[in-house]
N, C-alpha and C positions, 0 to 999 in steps of 0.2 A: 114533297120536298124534304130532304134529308136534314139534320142538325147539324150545325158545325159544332165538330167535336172542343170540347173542351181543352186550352195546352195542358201539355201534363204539370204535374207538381213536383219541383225541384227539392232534391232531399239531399242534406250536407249530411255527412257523418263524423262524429265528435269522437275521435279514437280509433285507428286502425289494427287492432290486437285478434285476436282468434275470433272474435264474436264479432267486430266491425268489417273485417276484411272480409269474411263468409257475408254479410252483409251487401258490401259494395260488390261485391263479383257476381251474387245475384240482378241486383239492379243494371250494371253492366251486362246482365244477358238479357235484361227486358223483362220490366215490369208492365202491363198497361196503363198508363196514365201518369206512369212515374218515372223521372230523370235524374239519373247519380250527376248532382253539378259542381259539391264541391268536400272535401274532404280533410280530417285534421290528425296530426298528430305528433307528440313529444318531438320525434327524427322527424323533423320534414325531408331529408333526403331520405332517407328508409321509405317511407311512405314514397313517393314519387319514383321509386325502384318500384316497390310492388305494385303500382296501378297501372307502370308501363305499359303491358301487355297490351289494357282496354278497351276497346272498341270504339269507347267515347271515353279518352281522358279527362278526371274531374281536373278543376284546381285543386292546388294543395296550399291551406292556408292557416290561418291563428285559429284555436277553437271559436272565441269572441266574433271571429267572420263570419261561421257558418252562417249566424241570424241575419246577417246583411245579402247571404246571396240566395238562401234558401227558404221555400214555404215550410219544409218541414227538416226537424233537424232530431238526430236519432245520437243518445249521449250511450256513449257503451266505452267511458273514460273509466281510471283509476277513480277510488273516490273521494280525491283529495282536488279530483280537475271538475269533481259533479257542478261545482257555482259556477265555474269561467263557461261553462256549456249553456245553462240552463238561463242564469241571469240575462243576459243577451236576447235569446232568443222567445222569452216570455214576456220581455220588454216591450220588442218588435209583434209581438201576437203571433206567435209562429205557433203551429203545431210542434209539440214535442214528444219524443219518447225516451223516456227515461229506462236504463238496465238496472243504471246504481239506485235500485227504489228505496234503500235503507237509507240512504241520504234525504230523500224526500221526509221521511219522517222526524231528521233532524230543521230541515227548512219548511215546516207548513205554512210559513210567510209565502214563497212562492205562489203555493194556490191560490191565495186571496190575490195577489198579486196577477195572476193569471184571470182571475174573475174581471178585475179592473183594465184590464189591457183586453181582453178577449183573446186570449190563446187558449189553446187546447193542451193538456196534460194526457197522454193516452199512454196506460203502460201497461208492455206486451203481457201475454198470460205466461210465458218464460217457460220454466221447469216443471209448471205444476200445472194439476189435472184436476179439472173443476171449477176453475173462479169463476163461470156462470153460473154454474149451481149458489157456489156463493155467495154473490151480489143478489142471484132470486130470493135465497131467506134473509137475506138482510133486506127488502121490501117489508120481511115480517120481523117477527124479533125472533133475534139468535141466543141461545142461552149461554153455548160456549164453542170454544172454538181451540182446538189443541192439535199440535203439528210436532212430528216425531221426526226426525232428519241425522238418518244416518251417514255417511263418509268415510271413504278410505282413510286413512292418516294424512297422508301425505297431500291429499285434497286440502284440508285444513290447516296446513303450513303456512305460516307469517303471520296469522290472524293477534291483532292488540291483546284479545281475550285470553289467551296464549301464555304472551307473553307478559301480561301483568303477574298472572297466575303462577310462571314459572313451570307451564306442564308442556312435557317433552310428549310431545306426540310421536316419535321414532320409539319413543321405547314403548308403545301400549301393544301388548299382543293381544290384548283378548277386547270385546265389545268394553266400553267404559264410555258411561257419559261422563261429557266433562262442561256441561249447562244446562240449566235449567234456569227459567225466566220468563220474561213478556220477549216478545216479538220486539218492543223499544230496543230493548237490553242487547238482546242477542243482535240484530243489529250494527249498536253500535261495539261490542267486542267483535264481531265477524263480518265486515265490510266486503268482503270480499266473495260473502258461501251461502250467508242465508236472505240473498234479496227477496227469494221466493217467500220467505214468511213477511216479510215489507209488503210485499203484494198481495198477499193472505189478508191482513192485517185492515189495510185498505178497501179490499171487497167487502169485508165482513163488522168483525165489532169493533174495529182500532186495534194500534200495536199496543196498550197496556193492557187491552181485556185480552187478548190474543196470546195462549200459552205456547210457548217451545223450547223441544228438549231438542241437544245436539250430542250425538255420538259420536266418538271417534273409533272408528270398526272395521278391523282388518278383517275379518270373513266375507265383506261387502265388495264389491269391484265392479258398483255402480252408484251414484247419488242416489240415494231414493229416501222419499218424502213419503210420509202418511199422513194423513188429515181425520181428523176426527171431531164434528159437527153437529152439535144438537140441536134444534130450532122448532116453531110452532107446527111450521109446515113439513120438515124435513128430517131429517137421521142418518147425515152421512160419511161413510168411512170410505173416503178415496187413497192410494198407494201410488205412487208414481216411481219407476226406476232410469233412471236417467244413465245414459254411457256416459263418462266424461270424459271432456275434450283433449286430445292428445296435445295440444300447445297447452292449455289451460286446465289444468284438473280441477279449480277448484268450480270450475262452471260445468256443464253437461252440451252434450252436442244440438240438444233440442233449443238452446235458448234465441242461439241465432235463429232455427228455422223458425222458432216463434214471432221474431221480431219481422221476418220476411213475411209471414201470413199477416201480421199486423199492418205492417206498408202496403200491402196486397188488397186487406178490404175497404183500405181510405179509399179508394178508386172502384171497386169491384162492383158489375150489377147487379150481384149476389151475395149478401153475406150473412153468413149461418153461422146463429149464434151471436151474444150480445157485445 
């Protein structure tokens, strides 16, 4: 006698920009186990133009909603909208996946938050290459942990850090950093570029033991990250180059497909890798 298949798990998405729309048009061609049911964003008529197409059109609703119609709900907002996502749906116990992981480091209230409700926090491995090796030495102890993140210029435009500083990134011709810090820090000046070291940060020994430098580097014309890792067990120097996104420079094209493998092994009978 056969199993009745489980129904699948309804996933809302909190943001329709380069990384949520690549998103939802995946799940619209078929996830197994999973159903695009409701979706949010700034334009609700903008969004509702581009989901037209669909196959199964979601709702389009308040971000605050997604928690009331979804099991899981995917925040891939500005990171000024990361609470109106995440409060909601941690409340309700919902699985969540967070993009804006720099934000997370400013709200660690949530996690506990999330212990006491039973929701899950899952965030994707995004841009970068390794965070299982990571989270494996951090079973053991890690000594240090430093992350090198170069950028177009023009990647790094808008950023607070920036603009506090007064540094014109159009005029840099040559390699120049222009940060160095904790993974906290950089963070919060770059909201927008270094979630990847939030998510470092988090595998590993925290965002204040968690060193990184940021370059602004016009000979570059890919994101790319290096990691460099010392630990009881381990010794590792991983590189990652990332294309960045033609709607989005300051993201790379991997990060959506990250987030799709991540929705991919909530359900999956196979999943390789932690």
């Amino acid at each position: 006698m056969s199993a009745t298949p489980n129904p699948p798990l309804s996933v809302g998405i909190g943001g329709l920009g380069a990384i949520g729309f690549a998103v939802a048009k995946a799940l619209d061609a078929g996830i197994p186990g999973l159903a695009l049911k409701a979706v949010s964003a700034r334009d609700r008529e903008a969004a509702t133009k581009r989901v037209a197409s669909f196959k199964h059109k979601p709702a389009v609703v308040g971000l605050a909603d997604l928690a009331e119609l979804c099991d899981v709900v995917v925040e891939c907002c500005p990171a000024k909208e990361f609470a109106s996502v995440m409060e909601p749906a941690i409340a309700r116990g919902r699985i969540v996946m967070p993009l804006s992981v720099g934000q997370l480091l400013e709200r660690g209230d949530l996690i506990e938050r999330a212990r006491q409700t039973g929701a899950r926090i899952i965030v994707p491995t995004g841009a970068l290459l390794g965070l299982d090796a990571v989270r494996a030495a951090a079973e053991g102890e890690i000594r240090s942990v430093r992350m090198v993140s170069r950028k177009p210029p023009a990647g790094l435009k808008g950023a607070p850090y920036l603009e506090q500083h007064k540094i014109d990134v159009d005029a840099i011709k040559t390699p120049t950093k222009i940060f160095d810090g904790s993974a906290r820090d950089g963070a919060r000046g770059f909201p927008a570029n270094v979630n990847v070291a939030a998510a470092l940060s988090l595998a590993g020994i925290g965002p204040d033991k968690t060193r990184l430098e940021i370059w602004a580097d016009p000979t570059v014309t890919r994101n790319t990250h290096t990691i460099e890792l010392d630990a009881d067990s381990v010794r590792l120097t991983m590189t990652t180059e990332n294309v960045p996104d033609a709607d989005n420079p300051r993201t790379g094209r991997n990060t959506p497909l990250s987030t799709i493998a991540c929705l991919r092994s909530l359900t999956a009978t196979l999943k390789v890798g932690t």
